[in-house]
N, C-alpha and C positions, 0 to 999 in steps of 0.2 A: 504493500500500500504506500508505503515511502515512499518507493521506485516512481509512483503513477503523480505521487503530487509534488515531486521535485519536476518531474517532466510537464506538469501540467505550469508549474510555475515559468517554463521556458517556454511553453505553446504560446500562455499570457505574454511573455516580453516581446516573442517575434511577434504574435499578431499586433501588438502596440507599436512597435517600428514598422510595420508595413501600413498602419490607418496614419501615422502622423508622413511617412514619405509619399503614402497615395497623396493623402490632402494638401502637403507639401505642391507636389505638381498638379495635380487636381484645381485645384484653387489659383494656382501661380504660373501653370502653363508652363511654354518653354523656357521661362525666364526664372519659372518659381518664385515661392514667397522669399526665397534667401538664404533658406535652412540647413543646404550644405554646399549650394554655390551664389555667387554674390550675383545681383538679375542681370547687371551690366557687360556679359559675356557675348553678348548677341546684336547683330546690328542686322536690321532688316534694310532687306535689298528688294525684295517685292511686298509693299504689303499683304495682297490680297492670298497670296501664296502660305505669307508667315500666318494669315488668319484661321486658312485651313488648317494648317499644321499643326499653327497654337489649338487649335479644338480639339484637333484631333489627341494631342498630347494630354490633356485634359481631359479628356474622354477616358484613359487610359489610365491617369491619376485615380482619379474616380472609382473606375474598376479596381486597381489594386488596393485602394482603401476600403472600398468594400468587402474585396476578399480575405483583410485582414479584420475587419467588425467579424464577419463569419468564421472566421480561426479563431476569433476570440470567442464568440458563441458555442464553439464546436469543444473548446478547450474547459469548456464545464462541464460536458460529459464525454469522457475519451471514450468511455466504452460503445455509448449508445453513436457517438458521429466521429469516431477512427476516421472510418472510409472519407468520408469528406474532407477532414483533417490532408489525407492521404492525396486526395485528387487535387487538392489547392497545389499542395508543395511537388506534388509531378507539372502540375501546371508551371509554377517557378520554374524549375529545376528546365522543363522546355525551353521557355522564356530565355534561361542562362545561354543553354545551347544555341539560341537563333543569335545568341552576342555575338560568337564565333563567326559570324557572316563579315560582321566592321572587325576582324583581329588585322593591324595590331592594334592593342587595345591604348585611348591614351591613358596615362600614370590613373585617372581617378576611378574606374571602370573594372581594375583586376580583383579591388577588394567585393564589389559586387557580384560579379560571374564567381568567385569563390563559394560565396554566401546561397548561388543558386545554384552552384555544379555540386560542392561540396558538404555546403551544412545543412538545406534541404532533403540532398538524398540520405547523410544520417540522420534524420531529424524523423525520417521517413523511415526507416528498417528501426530507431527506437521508439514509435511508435508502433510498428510491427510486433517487436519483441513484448510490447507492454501489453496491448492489446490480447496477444496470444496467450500472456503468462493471466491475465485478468481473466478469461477463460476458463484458465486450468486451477486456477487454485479456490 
């Protein structure tokens, strides 16, 4: 029972940094609110182009803030929503993989595809492991 609420207390942090990074760009677009890059990175060359994109990015935010409110919801009962738990972070874990498309990566981007190649997929086999021993005992 340790084992499920030490891991549950990491389900809560990741989905907490995935609602404040979704709403981060969610709300701030490609410029972001500021949270881990400063807005002023960006100089538009076509509006109407950056409007798209800016939405589109934003769309995107949104989404993944979402998916972390639901990892947070899911993360109060492992047993009954594992599975969902499971499909969010294969969804990341994809997500990391489609980075590989822009490699090389520049310096800010390696700590992220980490976080979705690497702590994902274990975040995913010990959710596996807990799930299964919850089962059995």
């Amino acid at each position: 029972m340790k084992h499920i609420n030490i891991l549950r207390i990491v389900l809560i942090m990741t989905s907490l940094a995935m609602i404040v990074l979704g709403l981060n760009t969610g709300l701030g677009g490609i410029q972001t609110l500021g949270l881990r890059l400063t807005p002023d990175f960006v100089q538009i060359a076509d509006p109407d182009a950056y409007a798209i994109q800016d939405n589109n990015v934003r769309f995107y935010g949104g989404f993944f803030a979402s998916a972390g409110l639901i990892f947070l919801f899911c993360a109060t009962n492992i047993s009954k929503y594992g599975s969902t738990l499971k499909i969010i972070l294969i969804m990341i874990a994809i997500g990391g993989l489609a980075r590989l498309s822009a490699y090389p990566f520049a310096d800010g981007v390696i700590g992220s595809f980490l976080v979705e190649v690497v702590y994902c997929p274990l975040l995913y086999m010990w959710l596996q492991v807990a799930t299964r021993n919850e089962l059995t005992d």
